[in-house]
Chimera marker file (.cmm) of the C-alpha trace (Angstrom):
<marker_set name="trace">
<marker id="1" x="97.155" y="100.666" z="88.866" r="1" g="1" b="0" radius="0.5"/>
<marker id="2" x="93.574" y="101.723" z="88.939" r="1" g="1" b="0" radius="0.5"/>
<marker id="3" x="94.207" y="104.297" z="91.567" r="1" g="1" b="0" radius="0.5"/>
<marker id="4" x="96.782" y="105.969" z="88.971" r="1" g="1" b="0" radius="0.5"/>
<marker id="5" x="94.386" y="105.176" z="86.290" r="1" g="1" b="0" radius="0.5"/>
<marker id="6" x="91.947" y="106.775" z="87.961" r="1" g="1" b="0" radius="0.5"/>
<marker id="7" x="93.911" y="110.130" z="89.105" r="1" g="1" b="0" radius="0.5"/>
<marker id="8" x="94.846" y="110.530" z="85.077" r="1" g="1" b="0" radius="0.5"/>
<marker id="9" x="91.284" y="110.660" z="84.448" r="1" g="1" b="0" radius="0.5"/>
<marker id="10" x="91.731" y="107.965" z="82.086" r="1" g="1" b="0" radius="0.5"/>
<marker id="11" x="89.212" y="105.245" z="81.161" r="1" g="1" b="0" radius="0.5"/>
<marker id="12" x="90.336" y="101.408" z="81.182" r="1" g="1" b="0" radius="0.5"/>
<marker id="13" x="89.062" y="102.005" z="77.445" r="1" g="1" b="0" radius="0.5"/>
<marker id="14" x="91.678" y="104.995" z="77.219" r="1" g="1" b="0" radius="0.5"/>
<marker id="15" x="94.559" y="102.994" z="78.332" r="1" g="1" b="0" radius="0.5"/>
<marker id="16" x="93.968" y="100.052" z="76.747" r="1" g="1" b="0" radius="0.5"/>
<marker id="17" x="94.383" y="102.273" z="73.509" r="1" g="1" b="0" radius="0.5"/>
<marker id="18" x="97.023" y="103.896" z="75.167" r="1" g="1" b="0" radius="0.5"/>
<marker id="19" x="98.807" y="100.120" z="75.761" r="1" g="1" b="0" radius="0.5"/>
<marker id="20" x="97.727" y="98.612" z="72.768" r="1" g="1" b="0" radius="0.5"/>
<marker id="21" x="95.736" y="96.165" z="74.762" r="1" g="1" b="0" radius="0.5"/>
<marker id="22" x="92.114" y="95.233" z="74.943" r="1" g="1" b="0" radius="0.5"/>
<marker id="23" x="89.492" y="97.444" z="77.679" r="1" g="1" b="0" radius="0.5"/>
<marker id="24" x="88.524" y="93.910" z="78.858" r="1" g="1" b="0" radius="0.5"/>
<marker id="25" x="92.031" y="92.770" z="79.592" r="1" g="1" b="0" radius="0.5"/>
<marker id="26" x="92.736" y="95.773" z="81.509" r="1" g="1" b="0" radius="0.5"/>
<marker id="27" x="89.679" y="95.456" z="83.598" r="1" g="1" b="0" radius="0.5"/>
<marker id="28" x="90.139" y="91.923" z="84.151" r="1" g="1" b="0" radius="0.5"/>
<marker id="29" x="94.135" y="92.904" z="85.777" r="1" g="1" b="0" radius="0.5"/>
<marker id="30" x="92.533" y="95.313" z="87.634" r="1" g="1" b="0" radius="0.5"/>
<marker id="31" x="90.669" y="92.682" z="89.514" r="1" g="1" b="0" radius="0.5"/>
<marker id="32" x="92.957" y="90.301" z="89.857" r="1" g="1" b="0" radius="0.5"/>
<marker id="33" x="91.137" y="87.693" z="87.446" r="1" g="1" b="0" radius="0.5"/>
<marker id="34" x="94.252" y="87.619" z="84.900" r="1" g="1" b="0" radius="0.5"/>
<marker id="35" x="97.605" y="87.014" z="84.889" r="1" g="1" b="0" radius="0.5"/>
<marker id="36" x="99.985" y="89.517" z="83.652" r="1" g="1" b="0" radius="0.5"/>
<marker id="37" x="103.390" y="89.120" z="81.706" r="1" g="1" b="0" radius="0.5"/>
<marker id="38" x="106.241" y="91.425" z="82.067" r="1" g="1" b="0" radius="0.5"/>
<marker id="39" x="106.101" y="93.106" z="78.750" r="1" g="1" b="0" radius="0.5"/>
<marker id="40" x="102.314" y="94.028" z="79.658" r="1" g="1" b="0" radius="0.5"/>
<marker id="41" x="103.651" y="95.684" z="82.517" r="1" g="1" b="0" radius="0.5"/>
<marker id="42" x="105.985" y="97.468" z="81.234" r="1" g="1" b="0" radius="0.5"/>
<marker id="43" x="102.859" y="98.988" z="78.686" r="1" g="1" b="0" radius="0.5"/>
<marker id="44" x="100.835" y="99.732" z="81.257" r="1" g="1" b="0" radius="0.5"/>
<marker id="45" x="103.368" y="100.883" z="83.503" r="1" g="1" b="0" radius="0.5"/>
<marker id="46" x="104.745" y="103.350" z="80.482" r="1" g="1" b="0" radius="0.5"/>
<marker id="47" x="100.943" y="104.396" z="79.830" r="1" g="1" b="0" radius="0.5"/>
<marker id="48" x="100.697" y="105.130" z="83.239" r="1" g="1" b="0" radius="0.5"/>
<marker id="49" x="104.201" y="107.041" z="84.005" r="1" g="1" b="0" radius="0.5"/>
<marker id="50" x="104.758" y="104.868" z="86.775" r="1" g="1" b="0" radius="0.5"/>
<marker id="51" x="107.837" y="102.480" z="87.014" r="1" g="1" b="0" radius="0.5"/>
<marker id="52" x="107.356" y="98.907" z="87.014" r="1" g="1" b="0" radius="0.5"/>
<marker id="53" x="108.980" y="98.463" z="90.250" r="1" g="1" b="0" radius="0.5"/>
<marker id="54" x="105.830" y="100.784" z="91.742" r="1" g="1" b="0" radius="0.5"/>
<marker id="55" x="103.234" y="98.058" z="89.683" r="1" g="1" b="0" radius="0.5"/>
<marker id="56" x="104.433" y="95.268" z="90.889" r="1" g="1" b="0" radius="0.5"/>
<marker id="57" x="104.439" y="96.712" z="94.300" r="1" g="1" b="0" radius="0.5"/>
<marker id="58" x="101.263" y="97.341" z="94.849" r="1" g="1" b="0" radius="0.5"/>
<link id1="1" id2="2" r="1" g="1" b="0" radius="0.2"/>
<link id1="2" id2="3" r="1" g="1" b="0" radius="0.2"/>
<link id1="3" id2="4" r="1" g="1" b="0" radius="0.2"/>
<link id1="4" id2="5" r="1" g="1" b="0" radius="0.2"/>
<link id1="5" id2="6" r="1" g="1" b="0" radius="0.2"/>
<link id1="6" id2="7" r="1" g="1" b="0" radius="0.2"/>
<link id1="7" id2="8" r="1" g="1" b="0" radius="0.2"/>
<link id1="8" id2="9" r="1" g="1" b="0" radius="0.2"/>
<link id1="9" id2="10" r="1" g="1" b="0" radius="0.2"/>
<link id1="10" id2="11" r="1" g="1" b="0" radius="0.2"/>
<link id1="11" id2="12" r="1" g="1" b="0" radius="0.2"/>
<link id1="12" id2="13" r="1" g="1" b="0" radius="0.2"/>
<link id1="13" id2="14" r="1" g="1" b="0" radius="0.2"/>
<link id1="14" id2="15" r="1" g="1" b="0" radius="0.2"/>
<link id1="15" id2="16" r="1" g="1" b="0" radius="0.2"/>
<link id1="16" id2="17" r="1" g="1" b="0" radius="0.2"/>
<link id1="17" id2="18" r="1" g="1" b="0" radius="0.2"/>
<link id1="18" id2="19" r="1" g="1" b="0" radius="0.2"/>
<link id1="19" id2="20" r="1" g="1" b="0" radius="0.2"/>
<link id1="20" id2="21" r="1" g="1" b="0" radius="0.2"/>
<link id1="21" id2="22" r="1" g="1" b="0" radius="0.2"/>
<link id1="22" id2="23" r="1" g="1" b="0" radius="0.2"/>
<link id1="23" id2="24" r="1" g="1" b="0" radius="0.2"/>
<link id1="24" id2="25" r="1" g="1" b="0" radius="0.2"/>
<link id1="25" id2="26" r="1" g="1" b="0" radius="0.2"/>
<link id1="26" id2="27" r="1" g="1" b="0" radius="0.2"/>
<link id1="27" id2="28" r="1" g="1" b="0" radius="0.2"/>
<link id1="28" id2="29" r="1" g="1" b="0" radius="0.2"/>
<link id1="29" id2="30" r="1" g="1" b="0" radius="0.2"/>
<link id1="30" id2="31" r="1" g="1" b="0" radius="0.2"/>
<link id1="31" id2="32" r="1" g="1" b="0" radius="0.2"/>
<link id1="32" id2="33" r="1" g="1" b="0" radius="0.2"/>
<link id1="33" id2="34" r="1" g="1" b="0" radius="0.2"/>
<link id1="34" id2="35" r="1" g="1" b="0" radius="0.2"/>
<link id1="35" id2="36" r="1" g="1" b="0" radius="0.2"/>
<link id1="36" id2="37" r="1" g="1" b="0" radius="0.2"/>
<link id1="37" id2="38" r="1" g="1" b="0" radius="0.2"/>
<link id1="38" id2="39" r="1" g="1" b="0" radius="0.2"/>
<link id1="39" id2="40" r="1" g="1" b="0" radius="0.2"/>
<link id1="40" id2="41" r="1" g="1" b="0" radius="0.2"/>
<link id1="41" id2="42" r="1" g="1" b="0" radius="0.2"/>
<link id1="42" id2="43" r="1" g="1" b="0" radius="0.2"/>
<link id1="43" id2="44" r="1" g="1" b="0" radius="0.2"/>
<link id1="44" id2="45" r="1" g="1" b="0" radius="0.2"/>
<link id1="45" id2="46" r="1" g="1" b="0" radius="0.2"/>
<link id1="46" id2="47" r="1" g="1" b="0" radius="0.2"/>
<link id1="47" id2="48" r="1" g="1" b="0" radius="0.2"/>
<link id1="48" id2="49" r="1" g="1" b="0" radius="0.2"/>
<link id1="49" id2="50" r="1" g="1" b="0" radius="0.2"/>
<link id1="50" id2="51" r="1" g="1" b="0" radius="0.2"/>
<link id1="51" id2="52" r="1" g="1" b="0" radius="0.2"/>
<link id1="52" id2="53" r="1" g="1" b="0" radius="0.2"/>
<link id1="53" id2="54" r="1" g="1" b="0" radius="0.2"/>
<link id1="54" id2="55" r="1" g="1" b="0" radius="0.2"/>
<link id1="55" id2="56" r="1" g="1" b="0" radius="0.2"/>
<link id1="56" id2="57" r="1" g="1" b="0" radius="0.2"/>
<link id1="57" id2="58" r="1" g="1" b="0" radius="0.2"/>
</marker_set>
C-alpha cells in the first residue's frame, strides 16, 4: 500500500481525503499498528486503483 501510495505521489494526508479516512489511521495501517476491516480496504484499495485481492496480498 505505501509503495502504490508512494508511486501516485500521493500523501497519507491525500488519501485519507481521498478514502474518507483520517491521515493518522492511514499511517498507523501502513505500519502495521492497526487493524483493518474489509470495507476500509476496499476504500483504500479503490483510492489506490489496486484490487483488494493485491492489498491483502502484500
Amino acid at each position: 500500500m505505501r509503495l502504490r501510495r508512494a508511486d501516485l505521489k500521493i500523501s497519507q494526508e491525500k488519501l485519507a481525503e481521498l478514502c474518507g479516512l483520517h491521515r493518522t489511521y492511514i499511517g498507523a495501517v501502513e505500519r502495521s499498528e492497526r487493524n483493518i476491516s474489509i470495507d476500509n480496504i476496499e476504500k483504500i484499495s479503490t483510492a489506490l486503483g489496486m484490487g483488494i485481492t493485491v492489498i491483502l496480498s502484500e
